[in-house]
C-alpha positions as CSV (number, residue, x, y, z in Angstrom):
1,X,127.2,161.5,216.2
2,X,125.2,160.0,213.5
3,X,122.7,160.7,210.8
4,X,120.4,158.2,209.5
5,X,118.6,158.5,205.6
6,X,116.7,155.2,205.6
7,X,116.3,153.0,202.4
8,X,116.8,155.9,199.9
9,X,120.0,154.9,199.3
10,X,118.5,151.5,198.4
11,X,115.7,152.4,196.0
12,X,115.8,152.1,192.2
13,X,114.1,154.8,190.2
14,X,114.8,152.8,187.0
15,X,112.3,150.1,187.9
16,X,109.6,152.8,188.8
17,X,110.5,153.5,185.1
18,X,110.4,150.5,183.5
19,X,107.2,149.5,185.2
20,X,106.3,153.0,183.3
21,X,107.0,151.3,180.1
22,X,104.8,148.3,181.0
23,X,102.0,150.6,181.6
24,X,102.1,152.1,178.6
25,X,102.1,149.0,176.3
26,X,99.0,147.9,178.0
27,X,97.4,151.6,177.0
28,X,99.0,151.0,173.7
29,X,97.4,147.7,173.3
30,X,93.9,148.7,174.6
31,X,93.8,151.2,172.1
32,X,95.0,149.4,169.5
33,X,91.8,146.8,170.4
34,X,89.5,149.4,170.9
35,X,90.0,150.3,166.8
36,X,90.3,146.8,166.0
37,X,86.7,145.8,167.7
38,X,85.1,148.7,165.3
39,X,86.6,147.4,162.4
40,X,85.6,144.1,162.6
41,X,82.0,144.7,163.6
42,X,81.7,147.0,160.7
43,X,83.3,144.3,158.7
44,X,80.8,141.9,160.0
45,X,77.6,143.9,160.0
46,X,78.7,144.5,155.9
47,X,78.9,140.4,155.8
48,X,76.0,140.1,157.1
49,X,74.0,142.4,155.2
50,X,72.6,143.7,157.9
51,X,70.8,147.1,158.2
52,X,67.9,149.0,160.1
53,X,67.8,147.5,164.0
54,X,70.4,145.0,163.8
55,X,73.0,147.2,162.5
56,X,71.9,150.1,164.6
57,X,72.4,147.3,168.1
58,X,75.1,145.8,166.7
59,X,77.0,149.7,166.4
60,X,75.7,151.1,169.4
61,X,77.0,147.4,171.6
62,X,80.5,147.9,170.1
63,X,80.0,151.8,170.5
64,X,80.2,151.3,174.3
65,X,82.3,148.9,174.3
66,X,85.0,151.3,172.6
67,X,84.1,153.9,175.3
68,X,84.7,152.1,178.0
69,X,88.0,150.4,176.3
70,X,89.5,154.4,175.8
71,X,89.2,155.0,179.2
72,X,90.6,152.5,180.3
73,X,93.5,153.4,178.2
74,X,93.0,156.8,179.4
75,X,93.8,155.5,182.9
76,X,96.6,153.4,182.3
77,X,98.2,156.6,181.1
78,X,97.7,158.2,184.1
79,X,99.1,155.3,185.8
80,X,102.6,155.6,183.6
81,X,102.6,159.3,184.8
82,X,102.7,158.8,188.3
83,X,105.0,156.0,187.9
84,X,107.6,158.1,186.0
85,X,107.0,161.4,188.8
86,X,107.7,158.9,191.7
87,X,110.8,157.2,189.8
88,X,111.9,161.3,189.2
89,X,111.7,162.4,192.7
90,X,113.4,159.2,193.7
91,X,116.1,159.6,191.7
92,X,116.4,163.4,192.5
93,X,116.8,162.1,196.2
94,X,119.0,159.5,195.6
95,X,121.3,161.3,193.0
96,X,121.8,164.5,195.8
97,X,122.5,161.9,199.0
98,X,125.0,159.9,196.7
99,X,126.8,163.5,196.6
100,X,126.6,163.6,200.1
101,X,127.9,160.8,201.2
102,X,131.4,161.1,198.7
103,X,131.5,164.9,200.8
104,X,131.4,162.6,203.6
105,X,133.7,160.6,202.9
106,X,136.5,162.9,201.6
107,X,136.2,164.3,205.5
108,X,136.8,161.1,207.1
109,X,133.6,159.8,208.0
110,X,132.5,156.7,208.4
111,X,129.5,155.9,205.6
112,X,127.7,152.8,205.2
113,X,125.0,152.7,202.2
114,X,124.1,149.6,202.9
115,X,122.0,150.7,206.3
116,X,122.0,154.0,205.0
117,X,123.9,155.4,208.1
118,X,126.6,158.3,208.2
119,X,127.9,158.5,211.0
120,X,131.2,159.9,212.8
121,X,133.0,159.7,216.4
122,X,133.5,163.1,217.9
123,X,137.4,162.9,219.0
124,X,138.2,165.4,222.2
125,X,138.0,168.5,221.9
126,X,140.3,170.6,220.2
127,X,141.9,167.6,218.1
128,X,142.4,168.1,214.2
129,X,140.9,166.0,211.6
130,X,142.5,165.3,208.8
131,X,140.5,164.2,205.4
132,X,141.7,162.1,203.0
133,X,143.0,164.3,200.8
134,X,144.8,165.7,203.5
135,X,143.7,169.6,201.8
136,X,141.7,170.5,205.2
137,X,141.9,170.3,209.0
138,X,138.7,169.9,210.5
139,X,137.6,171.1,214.4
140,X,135.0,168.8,216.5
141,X,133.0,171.6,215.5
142,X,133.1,172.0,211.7
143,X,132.0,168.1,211.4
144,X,129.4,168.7,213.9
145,X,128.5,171.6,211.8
146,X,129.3,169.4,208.5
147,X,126.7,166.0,209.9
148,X,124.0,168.5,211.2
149,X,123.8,170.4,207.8
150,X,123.8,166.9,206.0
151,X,120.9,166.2,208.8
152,X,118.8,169.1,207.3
153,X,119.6,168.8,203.9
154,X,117.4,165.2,204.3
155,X,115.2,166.4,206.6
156,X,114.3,168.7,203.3
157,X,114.1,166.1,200.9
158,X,112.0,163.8,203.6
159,X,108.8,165.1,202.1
160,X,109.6,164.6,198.7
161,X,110.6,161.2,199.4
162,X,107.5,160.6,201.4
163,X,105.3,162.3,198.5
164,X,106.9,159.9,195.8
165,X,106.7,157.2,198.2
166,X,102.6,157.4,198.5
167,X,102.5,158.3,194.7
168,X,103.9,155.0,193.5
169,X,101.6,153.6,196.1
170,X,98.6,155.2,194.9
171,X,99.7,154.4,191.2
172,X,100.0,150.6,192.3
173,X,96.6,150.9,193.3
174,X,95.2,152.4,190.7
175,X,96.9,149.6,188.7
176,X,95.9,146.7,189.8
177,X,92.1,148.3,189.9
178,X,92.1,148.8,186.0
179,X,94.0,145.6,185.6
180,X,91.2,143.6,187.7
181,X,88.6,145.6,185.4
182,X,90.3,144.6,182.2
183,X,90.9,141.1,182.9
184,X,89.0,137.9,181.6
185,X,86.5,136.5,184.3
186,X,87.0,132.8,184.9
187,X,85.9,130.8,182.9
188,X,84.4,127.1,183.6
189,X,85.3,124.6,181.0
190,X,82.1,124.4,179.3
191,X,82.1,128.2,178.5
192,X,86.3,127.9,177.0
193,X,86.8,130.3,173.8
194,X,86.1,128.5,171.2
195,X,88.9,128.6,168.1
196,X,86.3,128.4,165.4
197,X,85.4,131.5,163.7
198,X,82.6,130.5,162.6
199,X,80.9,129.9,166.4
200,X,81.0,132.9,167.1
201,X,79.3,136.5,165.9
202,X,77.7,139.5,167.3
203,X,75.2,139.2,169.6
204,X,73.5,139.6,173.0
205,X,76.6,137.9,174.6
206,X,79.0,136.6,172.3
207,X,82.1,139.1,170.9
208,X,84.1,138.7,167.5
209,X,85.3,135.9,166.9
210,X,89.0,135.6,165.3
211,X,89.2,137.5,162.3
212,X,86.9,136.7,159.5
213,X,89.8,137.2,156.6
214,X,93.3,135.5,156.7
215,X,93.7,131.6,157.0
216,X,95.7,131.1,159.8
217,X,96.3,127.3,159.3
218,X,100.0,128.2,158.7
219,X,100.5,129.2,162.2
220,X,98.2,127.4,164.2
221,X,98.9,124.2,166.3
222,X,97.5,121.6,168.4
223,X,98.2,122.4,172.1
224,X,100.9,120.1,172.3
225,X,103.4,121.7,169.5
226,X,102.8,124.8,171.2
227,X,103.6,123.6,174.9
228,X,106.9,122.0,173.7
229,X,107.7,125.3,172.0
230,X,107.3,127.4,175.1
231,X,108.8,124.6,177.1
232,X,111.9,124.7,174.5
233,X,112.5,128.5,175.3
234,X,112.4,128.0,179.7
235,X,116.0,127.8,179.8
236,X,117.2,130.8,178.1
237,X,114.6,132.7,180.5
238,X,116.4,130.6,183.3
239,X,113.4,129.2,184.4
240,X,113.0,125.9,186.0
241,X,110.7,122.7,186.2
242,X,108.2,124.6,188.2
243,X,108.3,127.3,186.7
244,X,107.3,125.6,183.7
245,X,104.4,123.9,185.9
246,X,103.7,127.2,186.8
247,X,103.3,128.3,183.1
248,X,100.7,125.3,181.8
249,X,98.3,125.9,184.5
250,X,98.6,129.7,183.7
251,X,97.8,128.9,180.3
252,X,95.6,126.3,180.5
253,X,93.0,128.5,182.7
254,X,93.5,131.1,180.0
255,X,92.9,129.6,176.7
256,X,93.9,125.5,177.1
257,X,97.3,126.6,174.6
258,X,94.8,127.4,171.6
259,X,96.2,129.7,169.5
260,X,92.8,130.7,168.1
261,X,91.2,131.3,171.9
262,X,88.8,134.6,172.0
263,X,87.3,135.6,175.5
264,X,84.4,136.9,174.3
265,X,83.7,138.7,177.0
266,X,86.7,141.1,177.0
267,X,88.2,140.1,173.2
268,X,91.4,139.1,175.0
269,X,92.9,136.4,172.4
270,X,95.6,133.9,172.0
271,X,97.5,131.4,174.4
272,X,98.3,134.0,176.7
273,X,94.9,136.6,176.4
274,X,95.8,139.6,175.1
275,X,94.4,142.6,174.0
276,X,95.7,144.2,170.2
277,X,95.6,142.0,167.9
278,X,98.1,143.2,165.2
279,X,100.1,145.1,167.0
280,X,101.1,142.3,169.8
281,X,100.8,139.3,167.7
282,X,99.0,137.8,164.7
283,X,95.7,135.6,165.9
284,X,96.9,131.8,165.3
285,X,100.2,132.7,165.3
286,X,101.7,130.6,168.2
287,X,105.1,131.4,168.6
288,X,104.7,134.8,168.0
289,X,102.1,134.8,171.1
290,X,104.0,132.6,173.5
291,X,107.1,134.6,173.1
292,X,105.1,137.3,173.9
293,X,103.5,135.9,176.7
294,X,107.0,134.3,178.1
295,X,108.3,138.1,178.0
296,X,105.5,139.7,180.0
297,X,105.9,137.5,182.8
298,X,109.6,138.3,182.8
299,X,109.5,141.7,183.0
300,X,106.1,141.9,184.8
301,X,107.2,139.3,187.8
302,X,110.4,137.5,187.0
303,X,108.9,134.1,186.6
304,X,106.1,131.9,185.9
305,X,106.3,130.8,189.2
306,X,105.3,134.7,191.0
307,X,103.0,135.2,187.7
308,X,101.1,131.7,188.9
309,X,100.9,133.2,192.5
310,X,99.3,136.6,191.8
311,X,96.9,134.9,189.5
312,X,95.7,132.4,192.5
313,X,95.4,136.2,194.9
314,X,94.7,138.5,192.5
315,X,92.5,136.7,189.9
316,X,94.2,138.0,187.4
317,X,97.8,138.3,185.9
């Protein structure tokens, strides 16, 4: 006589949780670039001097541009809640079968988590089992009675497993659909963000270059510095030689390792692109961003190496 409750057993609502967390930083960060793109076109349209039609397109670009960047944030927060329900209902499940399997136990059962199995050998009739406490005797029947409630009990929670189950799945979904919206297209070489300020402005294509106040020459660096830096920090990440392989063609497609990079199709910036510039990292500040950058991919994937394979499927990281 046997009961089987599948890979509950198994799961791990804290990850559901954590991936939470990574949601939210990314709504955190679009709306922290959403205020920041206002702020510098109004900066620039002041520098400028501009006024009547050029100030009016100019406002009304960025205008739609900060729409479309709060609901995307909006969505990432919807994202986070679903993640946070599934890894609740998980938990729930796994929390009240982790109960029922000690019960099992204490009767003499025979429990495997690993397969997620309970199961028990009915002896003849009429023989007493002990548990292992030695408190109770137990009849054929009361631990046919004992497996067959336990059966019920997760035939109850089944749907509430399944529910979480197709939540997390529509979540993921939803995720990787924003993400793909929100990343930086490809970019051939002859159209790589350019690191001088003064190359870019507002216009029919262009976005805002990096920020027009500030001289960043303290923290800037040629591509080089900046790849033995990250290369300095692979061990303590236990990452290996591939990885780090991994981790230069990431970053060359993104920004070829300069600091001062701005996609100005999205406003992503820095080594690794990002969106929120003063909240995640100072523009030209290179540690700060590959640090950054190094512990995405950690908690995001585990390694440069996965990070390097959803980029080639997914187009995007």
């Amino acid at each position: 006589m046997s009961v089987t409750y599948g890979d509950v057993m198994k799961a791990d609502p804290s990850m559901l949780n954590k991936s939470a967390g990574v949601w939210k930083d990314w709504a955190d960060a679009v709306l922290v670039h959403a205020g920041y793109l206002k702020e510098q076109v109004g900066q620039h349209i002041e520098k400028q001097h501009w006024d009547g039609p050029p100030a009016v397109l100019a406002r009304g670009k960025v205008d739609g541009t900060h729409a479309g960047l709060l609901n995307s944030a909006e969505r990432l927060r919807s994202v986070e809640g679903a993640l946070i329900s599934a890894g609740k209902a998980f938990d729930e499940a796994k929390n009240t079968l982790v109960g029922l399997t000690s019960e099992a136990q204490s009767y003499g059962l025979d429990v495997n988590a690993e397969t997620g199995r309970l199961s028990y050998t009915a002896p003849p009739v009429g023989t007493v089992v002990m548990d292992t406490h030695g408190k109770k005797a137990l009849t054929q029947a009361d631990v046919t009675n004992l497996v067959n409630a336990a059966q019920g009990h997760i035939n109850d929670l089944q749907p509430k497993i399944n529910a979480a189950v197709e939540k997390a799945g529509r979540a993921d979904t939803d995720l990787s659909q924003t993400l793909a919206g929100l990343a930086p297209p490809r970019r051939s070489d002859s159209d790589q963000p350019s690191g001088d300020p003064s190359s870019r402005g507002v216009g029919a294509s262009n976005g805002i270059g990096p920020s027009a106040s500030g001289d960043t020459s303290t923290h800037s660096a040629s591509a080089g510095e900046a790849q033995a830096y990250a290369k300095s920090l692979m061990a303590q990440y236990g990452w290996d030689e591939s990885d780090w392989e991994s981790l230069v063609k990431l970053w060359n497609q993104e920004s070829g390792w300069n600091a001062n990079a701005v996609n100005p199709s999205s406003g992503a910036a820095g080594i690794p692109q990002a969106l929120g510039h003063g909240h995640v990292f100072d523009l030209g500040d290179y540690k700060a961003q590959i640090q950054w950058g190094l512990n995405y991919i950690r908690d995001r994937y585990g390694s440069p190496n996965a990070a390097w394979a959803h980029e080639v499927s997914h187009n995007w990281y």
